[in-house]
C-alpha positions as CSV (number, residue, x, y, z in Angstrom):
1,X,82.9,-30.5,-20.5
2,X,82.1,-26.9,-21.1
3,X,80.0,-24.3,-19.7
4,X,78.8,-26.8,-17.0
5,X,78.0,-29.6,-19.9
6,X,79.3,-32.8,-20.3
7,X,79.3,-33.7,-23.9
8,X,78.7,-37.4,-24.7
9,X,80.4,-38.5,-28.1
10,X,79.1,-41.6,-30.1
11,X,80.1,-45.1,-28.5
12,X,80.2,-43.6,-25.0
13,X,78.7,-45.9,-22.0
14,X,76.3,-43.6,-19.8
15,X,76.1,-44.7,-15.6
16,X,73.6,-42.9,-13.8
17,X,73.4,-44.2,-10.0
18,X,70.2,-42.7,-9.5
19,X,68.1,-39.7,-9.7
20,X,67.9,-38.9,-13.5
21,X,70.0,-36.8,-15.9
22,X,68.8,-35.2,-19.3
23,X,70.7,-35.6,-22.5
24,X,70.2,-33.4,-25.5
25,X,70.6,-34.6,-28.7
26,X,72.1,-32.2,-31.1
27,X,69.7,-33.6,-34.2
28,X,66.8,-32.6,-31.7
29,X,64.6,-33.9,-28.8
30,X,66.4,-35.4,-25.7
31,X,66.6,-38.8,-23.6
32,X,66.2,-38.3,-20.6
33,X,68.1,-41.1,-18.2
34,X,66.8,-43.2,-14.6
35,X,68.8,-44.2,-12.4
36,X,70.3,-46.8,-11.8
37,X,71.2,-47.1,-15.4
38,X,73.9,-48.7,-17.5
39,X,73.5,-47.6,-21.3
40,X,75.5,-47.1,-24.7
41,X,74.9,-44.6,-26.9
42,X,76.1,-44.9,-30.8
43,X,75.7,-42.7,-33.7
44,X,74.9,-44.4,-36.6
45,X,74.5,-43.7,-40.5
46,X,72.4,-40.6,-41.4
47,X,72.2,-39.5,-37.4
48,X,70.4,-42.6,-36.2
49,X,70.7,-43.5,-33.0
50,X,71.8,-46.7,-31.4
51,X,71.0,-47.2,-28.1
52,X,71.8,-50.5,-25.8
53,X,70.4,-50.6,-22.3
54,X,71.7,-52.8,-19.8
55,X,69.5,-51.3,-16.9
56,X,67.6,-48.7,-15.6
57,X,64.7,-46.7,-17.4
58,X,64.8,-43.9,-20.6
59,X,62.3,-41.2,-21.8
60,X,62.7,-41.1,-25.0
61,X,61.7,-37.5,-27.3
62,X,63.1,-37.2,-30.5
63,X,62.3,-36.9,-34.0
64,X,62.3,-40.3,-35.2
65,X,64.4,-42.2,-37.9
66,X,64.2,-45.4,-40.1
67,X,67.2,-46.6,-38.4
68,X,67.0,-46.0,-35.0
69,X,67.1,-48.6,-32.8
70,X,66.7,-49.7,-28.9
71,X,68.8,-52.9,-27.9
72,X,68.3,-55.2,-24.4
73,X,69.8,-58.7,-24.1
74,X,66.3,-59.8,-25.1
75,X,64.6,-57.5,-27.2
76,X,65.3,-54.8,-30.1
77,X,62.3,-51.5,-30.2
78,X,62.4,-49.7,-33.5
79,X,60.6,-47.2,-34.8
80,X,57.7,-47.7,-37.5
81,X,58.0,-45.0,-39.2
82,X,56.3,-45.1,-43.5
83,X,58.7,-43.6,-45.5
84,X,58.7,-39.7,-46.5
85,X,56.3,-38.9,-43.3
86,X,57.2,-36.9,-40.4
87,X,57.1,-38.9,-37.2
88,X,58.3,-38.9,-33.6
89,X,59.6,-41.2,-31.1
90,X,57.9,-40.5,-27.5
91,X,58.0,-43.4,-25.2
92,X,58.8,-44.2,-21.6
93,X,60.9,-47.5,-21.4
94,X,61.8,-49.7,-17.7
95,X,64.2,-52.6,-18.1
96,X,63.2,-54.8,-15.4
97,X,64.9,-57.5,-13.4
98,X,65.2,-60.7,-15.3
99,X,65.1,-58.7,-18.5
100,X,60.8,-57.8,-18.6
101,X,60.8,-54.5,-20.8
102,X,57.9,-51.9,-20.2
103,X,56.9,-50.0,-23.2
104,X,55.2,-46.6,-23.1
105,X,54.4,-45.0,-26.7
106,X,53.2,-41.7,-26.8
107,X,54.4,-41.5,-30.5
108,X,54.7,-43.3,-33.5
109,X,53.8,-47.0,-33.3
110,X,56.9,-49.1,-31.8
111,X,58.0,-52.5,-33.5
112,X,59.3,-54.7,-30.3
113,X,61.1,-57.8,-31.5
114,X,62.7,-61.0,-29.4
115,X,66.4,-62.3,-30.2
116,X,65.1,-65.3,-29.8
117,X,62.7,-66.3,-32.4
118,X,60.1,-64.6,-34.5
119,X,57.7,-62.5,-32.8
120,X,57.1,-58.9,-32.6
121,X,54.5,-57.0,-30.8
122,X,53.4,-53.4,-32.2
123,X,53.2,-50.8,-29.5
124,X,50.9,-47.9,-30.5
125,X,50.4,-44.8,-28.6
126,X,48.2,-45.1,-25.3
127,X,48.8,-49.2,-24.6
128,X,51.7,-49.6,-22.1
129,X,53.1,-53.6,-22.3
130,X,55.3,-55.2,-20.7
131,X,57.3,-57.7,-22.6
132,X,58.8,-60.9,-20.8
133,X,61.5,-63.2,-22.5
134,X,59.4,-66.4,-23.5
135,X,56.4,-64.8,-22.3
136,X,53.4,-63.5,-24.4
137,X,52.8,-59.7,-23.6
138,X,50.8,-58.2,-20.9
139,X,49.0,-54.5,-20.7
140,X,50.6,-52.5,-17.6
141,X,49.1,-48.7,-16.3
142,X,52.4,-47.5,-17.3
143,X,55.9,-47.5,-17.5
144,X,58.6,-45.9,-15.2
145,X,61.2,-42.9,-16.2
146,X,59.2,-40.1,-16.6
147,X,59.3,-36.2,-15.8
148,X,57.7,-35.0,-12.3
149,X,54.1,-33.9,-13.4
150,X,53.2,-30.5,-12.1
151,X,51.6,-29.5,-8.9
152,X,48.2,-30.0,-8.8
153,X,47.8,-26.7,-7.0
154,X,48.0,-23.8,-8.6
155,X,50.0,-20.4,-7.1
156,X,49.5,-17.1,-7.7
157,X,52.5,-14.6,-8.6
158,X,52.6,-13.6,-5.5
159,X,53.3,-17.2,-3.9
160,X,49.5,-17.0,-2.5
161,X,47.3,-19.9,-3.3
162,X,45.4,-18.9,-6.7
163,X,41.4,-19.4,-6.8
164,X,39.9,-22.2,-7.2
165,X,39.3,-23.6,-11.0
166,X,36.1,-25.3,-10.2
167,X,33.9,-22.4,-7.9
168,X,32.6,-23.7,-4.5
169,X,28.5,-24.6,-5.1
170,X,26.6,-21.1,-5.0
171,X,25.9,-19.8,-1.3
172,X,28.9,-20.7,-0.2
173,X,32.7,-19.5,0.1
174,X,35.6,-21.7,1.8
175,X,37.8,-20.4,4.5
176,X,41.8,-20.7,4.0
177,X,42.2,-19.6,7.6
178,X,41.8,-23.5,9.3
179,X,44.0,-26.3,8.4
180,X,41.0,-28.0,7.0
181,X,38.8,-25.6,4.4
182,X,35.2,-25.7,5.9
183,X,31.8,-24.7,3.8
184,X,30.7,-21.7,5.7
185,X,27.8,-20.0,4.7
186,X,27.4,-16.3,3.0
187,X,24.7,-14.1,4.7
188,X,21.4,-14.3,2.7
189,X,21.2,-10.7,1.4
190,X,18.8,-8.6,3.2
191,X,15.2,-8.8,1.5
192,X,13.6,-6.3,-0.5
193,X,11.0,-4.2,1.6
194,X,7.9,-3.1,-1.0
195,X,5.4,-0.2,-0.3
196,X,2.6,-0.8,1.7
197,X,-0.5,-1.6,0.0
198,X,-3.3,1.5,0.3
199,X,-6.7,0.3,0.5
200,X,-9.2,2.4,-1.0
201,X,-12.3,3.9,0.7
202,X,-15.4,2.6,0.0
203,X,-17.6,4.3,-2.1
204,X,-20.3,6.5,0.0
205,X,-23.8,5.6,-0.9
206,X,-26.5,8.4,0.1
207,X,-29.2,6.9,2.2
208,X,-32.4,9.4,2.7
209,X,-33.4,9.8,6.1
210,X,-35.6,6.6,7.2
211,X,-38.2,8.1,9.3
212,X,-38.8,10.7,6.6
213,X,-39.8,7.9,3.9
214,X,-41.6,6.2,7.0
215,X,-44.1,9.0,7.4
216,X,-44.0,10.1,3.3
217,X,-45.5,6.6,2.7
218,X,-47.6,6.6,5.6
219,X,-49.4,9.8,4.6
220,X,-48.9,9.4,0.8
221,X,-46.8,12.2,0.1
């Protein structure tokens, strides 16, 4: 141990009684370990990694090799890897009680093989399975060790609650102040006053005096 680190040299057998640990890999990538767990890690030809589980769960990120490997009492997971292509191992893996293994792949397609006769079951990226000694294989929502996903609430620098990243409906604003955020509504803006409207006079029309065209017709002048 140095430096607060434990180093783990090839052949070792890893207990965790619970919680999880994190193990870097000095080749790249990490495993990161669920208790309880009961595992062996071996280092094999041209950095491979051998890895038997006995219990528990693994997280598995690391760049991935031809002759890596994943060994239970029932089942071996290898990479599928073509030859001369970058690829990486990403998968979340739960050894079960009476030895059911959940796959996860995130990552370049899995090979899962039984010990105990000739079937294998490819595990591509986005179709958990869970695997069950004599058993044919069965789609799952997911499989166990994995990291703590983040809050789904967002804080400011300042340890306040950051806004909102969907905006309340226009018109209204919520209120932090109660337990329970209530819809209150803003204050219609005041409206907008507009000049009176001026009416017009009416045109004057000159009228001659009535009794004046009264006698001017009367007497013919």
């Amino acid at each position: 141990m140095a430096d607060g680190k434990l180093t783990v040299e090839s052949g070792t057998v890893v207990h965790v009684a619970g919680g999880e640990a994190k193990l870097t890999l000095t080749r790249g990538g990490y495993l990161r370990l669920c208790g309880p767990l009961r595992a062996t890690l071996v280092s094999g030809p041209r950095d491979s990694l051998l890895i038997t589980l006995g219990q528990g769960g693994l997280e598995l990120r690391f760049p991935a090799h031809a002759d890596d490997s994943l060994l239970t009492p029932d089942f071996r997971v290898a990479p599928l890897s073509p030859p001369g292509e970058v690829a990486a191992v990403s998968a979340n893996l739960d050894l079960e009680s009476g030895g059911t293994l959940c796959v996860e792949n995130h990552g370049t397609p899995l090979a899962v093989s039984s010990w105990w006769g000739n079937e294998s079951v490819g595990v591509i990226a986005g179709m958990p399975l869970r695997l069950t000694p004599g058993q044919p294989s069965v789609g799952t929502t997911g499989c166990g060790c994995r990291a703590a996903p983040p809050p789904a609430v967002a804080t400011a620098g300042n340890g306040e609650t950051a806004a909102p990243l969907f905006p309340a409906a226009a018109g209204l604003r919520y209120s932090a102040d109660r337990e329970r955020s209530a819809a209150v509504p803003v204050a219609p803006s005041p409206p907008v006053k507009t000049p009176p409207r001026v009416k017009a006079p009416a045109p004057r029309v000159k009228r001659g005096n009535f009794l004046a065209r009264f006698f001017r017709r009367l007497f013919g002048k």
